[in-house]
C-alpha positions in Angstrom: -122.5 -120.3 -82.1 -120.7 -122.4 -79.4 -123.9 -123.6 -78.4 -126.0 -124.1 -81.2 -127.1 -127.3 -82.0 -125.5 -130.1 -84.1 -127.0 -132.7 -85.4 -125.4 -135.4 -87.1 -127.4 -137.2 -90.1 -126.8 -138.8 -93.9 -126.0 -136.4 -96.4 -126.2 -136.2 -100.1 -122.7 -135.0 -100.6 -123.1 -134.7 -103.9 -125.4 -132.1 -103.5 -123.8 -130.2 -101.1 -120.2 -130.7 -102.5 -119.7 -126.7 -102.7 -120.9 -126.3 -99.0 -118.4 -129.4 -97.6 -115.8 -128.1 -98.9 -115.8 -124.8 -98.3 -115.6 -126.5 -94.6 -112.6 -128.1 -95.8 -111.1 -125.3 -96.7 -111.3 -123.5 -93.5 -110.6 -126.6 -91.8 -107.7 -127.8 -93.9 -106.5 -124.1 -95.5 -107.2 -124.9 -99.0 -107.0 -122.5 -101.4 -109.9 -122.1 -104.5 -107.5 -123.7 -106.8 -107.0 -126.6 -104.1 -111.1 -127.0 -103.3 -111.8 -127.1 -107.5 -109.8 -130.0 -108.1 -111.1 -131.4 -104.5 -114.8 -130.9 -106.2 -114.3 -133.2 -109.0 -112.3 -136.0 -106.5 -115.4 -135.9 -104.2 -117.8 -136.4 -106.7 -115.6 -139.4 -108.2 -115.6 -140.9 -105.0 -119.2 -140.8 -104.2 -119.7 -142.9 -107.7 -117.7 -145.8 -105.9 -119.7 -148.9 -104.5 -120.6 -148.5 -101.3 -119.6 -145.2 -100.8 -121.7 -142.9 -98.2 -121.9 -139.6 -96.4 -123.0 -138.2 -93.2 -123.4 -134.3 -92.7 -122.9 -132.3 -89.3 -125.5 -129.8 -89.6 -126.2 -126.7 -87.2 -128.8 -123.9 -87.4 -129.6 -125.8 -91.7 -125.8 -125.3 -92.4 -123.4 -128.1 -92.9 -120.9 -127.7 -89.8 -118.7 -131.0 -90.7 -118.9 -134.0 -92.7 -117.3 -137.6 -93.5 -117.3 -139.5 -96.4 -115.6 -143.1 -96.8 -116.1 -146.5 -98.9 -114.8 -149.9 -99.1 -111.4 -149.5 -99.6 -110.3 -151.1 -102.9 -106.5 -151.4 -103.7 -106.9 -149.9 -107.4 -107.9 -146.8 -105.9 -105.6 -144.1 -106.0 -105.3 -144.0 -102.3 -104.2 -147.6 -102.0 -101.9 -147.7 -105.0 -99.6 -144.9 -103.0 -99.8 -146.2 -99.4 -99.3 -150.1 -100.6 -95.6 -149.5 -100.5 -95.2 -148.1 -97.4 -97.8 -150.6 -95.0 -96.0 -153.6 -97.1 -92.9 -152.4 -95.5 -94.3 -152.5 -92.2 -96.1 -155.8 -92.8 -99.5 -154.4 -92.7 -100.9 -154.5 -96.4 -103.2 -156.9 -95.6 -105.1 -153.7 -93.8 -106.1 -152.5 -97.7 -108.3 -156.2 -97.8 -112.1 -156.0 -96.0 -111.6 -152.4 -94.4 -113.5 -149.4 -94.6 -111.4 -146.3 -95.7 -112.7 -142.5 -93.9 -111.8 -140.8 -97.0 -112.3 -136.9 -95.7 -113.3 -135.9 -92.0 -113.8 -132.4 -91.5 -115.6 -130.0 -89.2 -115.5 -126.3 -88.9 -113.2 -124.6 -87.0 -116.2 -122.9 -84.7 -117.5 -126.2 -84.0 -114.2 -128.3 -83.5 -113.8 -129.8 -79.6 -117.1 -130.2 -79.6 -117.2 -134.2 -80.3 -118.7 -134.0 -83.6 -115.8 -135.2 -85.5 -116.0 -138.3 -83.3 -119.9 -138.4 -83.7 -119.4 -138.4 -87.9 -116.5 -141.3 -87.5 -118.4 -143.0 -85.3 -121.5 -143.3 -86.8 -120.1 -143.6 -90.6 -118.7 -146.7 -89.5 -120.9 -148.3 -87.4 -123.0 -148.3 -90.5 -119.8 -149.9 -92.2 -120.0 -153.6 -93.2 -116.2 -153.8 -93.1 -114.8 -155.6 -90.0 -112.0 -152.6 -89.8 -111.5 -148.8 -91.0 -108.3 -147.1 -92.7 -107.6 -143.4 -92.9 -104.6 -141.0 -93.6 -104.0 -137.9 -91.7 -101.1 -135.8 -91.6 -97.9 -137.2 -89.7 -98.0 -134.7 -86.6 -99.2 -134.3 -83.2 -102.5 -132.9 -83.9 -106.0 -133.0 -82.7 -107.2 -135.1 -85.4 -104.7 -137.8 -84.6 -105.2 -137.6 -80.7 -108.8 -138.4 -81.8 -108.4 -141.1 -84.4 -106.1 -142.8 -81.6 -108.6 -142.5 -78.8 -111.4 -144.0 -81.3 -108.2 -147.3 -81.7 -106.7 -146.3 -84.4 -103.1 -146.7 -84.7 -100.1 -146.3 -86.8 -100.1 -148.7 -89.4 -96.9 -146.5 -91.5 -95.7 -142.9 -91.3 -93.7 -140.7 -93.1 -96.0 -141.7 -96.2 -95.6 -139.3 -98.8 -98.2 -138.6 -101.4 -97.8 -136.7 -104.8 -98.5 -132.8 -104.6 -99.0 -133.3 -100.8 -96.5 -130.8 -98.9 -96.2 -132.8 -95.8 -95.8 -136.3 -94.8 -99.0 -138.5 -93.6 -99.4 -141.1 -91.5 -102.1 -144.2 -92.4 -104.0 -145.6 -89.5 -106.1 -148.4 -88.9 -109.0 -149.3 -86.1 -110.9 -152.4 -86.0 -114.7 -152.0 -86.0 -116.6 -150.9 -84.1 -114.8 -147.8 -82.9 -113.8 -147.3 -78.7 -116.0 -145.6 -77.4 -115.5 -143.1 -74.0 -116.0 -144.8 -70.9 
């Protein structure tokens, strides 16, 4: 499988909700209870304006995917992290950026670059001048990423409802780095 070829393309998410997050839960460890109430929060999102997919595919099965949107502050999302980038004077990041709502990719294909391909090219596509995300407030590989891409710590320690573990929300301007 290591090398087996991955190619990165738009996606009807919609349609393959069941498939992306049963990457998610090997990716993230959710359990069935966790990926049903996932399934209907996917397919809310997708409604939103502007809202778009792209799939990492390998061998006609979805490897990874992102999703993301304009971020708008009466989402959910921004209502909880408002406080926390007020306090550390960066609210004005929840105006005219573009918010990477789930990035995931497969455990067998992770280290391979195609997380950074699916960031990458969702927001190139992206209209907004900067992009938003959270990710979970720890030295992982998904943060070494997101920081190599220019994303940085906009507020930690951010605590949302049900979520076990603190998060931290970063922010990039557009486009992305890129390796030299």
């Amino acid at each position: 499988m290591d090398d087996a070829e991955v190619v990165i393309g738009p996606v009807n998410l919609a349609a393959k909700v069941d498939e992306a997050l049963a990457v998610q839960a090997v990716a993230f460890g959710l359990d069935q209870d966790e990926v049903a109430v996932r399934r209907h929060i996917v397919l809310r999102h997708l409604m939103s304006p502007g809202a778009c997919a792209y799939g990492a595919t390998s061998e006609g099965r979805l490897v990874g995917f992102v999703y993301g949107m304009p971020n708008d502050r009466t989402h959910w999302w921004s209502t909880v992290v408002e406080p926390y980038l007020r306090a550390t004077g960066t609210a004005d990041w929840l105006d005219g950026s573009f918010v990477i709502t789930e990035l995931h990719v497969h455990p067998d294909f992770q280290g391979r670059g195609v997380g950074r391909e699916l960031i990458t090219t969702i927001t190139d596509a992206a209209a907004e001048s900067r992009s938003i995300l959270s990710a979970i407030d720890t030295d992982s590989p998904a943060r070494g990423l997101y920081r190599a891409l220019g994303y940085g710590d906009l507020a930690r320690r951010v605590h949302f409802p049900s979520a076990a573990r603190p998060y931290a929300v970063m922010g990039a301007p557009l486009p992305l780095k890129r390796r030299n």
